[in-house]
C-alpha positions in Angstrom: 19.0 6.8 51.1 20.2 3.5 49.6 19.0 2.4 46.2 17.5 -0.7 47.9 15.1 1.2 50.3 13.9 3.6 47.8 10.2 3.3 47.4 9.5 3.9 43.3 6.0 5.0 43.9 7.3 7.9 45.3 9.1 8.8 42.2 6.2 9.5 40.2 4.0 12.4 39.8 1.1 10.8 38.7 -0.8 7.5 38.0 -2.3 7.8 34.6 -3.3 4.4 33.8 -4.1 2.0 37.0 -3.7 -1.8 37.4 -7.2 -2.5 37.1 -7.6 -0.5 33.9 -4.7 -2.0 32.3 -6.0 -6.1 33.3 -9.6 -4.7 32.0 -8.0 -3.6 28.5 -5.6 -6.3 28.1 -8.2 -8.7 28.8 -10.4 -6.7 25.7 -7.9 -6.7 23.8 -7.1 -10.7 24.1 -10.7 -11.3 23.2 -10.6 -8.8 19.9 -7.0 -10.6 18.9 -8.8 -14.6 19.7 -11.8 -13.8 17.2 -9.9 -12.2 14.7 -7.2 -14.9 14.9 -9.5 -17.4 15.0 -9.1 -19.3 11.5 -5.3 -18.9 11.8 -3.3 -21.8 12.8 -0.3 -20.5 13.2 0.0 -16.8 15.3 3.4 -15.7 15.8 3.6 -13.2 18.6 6.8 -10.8 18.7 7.3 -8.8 21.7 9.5 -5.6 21.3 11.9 -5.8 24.3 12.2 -5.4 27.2 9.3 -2.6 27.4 6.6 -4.7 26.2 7.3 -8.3 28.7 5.0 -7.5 30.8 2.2 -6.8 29.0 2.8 -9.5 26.7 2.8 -12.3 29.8 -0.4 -10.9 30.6 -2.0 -10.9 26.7 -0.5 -14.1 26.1 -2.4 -15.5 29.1 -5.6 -14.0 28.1 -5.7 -15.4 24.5 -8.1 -18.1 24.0 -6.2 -19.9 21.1 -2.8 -21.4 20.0 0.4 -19.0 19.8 4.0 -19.2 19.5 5.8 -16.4 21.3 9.6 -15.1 20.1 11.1 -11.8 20.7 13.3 -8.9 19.4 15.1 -6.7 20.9 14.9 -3.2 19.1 16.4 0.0 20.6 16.5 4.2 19.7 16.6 5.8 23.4 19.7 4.7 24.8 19.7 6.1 28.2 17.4 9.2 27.3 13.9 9.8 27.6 13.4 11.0 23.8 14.4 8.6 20.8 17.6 9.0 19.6 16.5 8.4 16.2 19.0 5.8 15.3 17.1 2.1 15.4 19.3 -1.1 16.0 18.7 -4.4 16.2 20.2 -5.6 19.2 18.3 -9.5 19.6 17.0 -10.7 16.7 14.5 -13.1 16.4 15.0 -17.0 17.2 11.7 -17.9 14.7 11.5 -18.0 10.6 8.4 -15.8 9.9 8.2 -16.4 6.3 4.3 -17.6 5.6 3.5 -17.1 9.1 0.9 -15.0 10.7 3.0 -12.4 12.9 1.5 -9.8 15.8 4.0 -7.2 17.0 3.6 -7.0 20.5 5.1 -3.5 21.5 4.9 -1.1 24.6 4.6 2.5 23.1 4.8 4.0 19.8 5.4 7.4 20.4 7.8 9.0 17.0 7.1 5.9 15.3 10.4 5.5 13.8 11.3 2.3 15.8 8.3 0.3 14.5 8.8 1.4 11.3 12.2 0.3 10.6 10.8 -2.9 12.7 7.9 -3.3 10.0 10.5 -3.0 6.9 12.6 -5.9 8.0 10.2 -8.0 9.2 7.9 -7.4 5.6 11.7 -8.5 4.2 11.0 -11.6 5.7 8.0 -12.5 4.0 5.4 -13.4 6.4 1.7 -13.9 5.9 0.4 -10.9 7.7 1.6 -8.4 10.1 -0.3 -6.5 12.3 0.3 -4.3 15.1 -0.9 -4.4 19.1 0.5 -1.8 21.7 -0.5 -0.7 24.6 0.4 2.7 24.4 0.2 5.4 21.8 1.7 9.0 22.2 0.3 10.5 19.0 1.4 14.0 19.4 4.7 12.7 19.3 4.4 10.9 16.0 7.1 11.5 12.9 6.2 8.4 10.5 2.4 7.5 10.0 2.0 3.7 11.5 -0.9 1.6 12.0 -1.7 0.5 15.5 -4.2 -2.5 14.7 -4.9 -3.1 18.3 -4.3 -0.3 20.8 -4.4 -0.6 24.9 -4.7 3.6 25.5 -3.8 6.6 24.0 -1.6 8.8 26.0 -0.2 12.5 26.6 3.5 13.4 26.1 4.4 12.6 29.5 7.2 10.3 29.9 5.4 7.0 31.6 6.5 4.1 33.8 5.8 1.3 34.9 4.2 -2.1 34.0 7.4 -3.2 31.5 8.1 0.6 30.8 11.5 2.0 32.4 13.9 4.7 33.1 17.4 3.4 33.7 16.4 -0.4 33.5 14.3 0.4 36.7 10.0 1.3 37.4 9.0 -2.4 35.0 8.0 -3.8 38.2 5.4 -1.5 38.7 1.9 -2.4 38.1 0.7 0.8 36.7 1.3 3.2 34.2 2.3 6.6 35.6 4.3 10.0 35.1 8.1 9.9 36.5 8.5 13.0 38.5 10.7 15.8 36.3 13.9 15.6 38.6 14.6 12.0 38.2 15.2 12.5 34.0 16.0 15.7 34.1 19.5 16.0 33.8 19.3 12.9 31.1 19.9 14.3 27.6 
């Protein structure tokens, strides 16, 4: 079969997390962000790339104030489905966050590692807070203790896909979050 006529959902084992769950939390979670944000005047929102677009679009449509948006791209799986433990900066941000107000946007935080080393260098930097929202949180997986100020679900250690999350640059573009099938990561180191 060619790649192009390959239906995804049939690729994964399991939805764990459906579309109407994730617009119901994401829209709950825009609404805890807007009153706690709301004396601020000036909220920087950094999304982790490219796993965290999507639900970033979607938060940053639900907020009910002002927000500048930038993004970083931050990487430590390479093409595996495990974190390689080596964290790289590989887009760095276009904003100065010194004295600014600054909300990590970020897809999953499974060993923790990668936010961590995201935390020290953005702390470097001198802004006026920094807190934490993702959407997904694998604590049985965690290495280095973070703080997940606003969190969309907790999940299993399955390896997920789907709304922004990926396997080999492809499943973002579905609109749940669900378990890839064994045999299609498998063979991946």
């Amino acid at each position: 079969m060619k790649e192009a006529e390959r239906n995804l959902r049939d690729d994964v084992s399991e939805i764990l997390i459906s579309e109407e769950s994730l617009k119901a939390r994401t829209r709950e979670l825009a609404q805890e962000i807007t009153d706690d944000y709301r004396q601020v005047d000036d909220l920087l929102l950094i999304c982790v790339l490219k796993g965290a677009f999507v639900f970033l679009a979607d938060l940053s449509r639900e907020l009910d104030r002002p927000h500048h948006l930038d993004f970083m791209g931050i990487s430590s799986y390479g093409s595996g489905t495990v974190s390689s433990g080596a964290v790289r900066i590989v887009m760095d941000l276009k904003e100065d966050i010194a004295g600014r107000h600054v909300l990590i946007v970020e897809d999953i935080i499974d060993s923790g590692r990668t936010l961590d080393y995201m935390l020290r260098t953005l702390l470097a930097r001198s802004p006026a807070s920094i807190r934490i929202c993702s959407l997904l949180s694998k604590p049985s997986r965690r290495e280095v203790d973070v703080r997940i100020d606003y969190l969309g679900f907790e999940i299993p250690d399955e390896f997920v896909v789907g709304y922004g999350l990926d396997f080999g640059e492809i499943y973002r573009n579905l609109p749940f979050i669900a378990v890839l099938k064994p045999e299609f990561f498998a063979l991946t180191p």
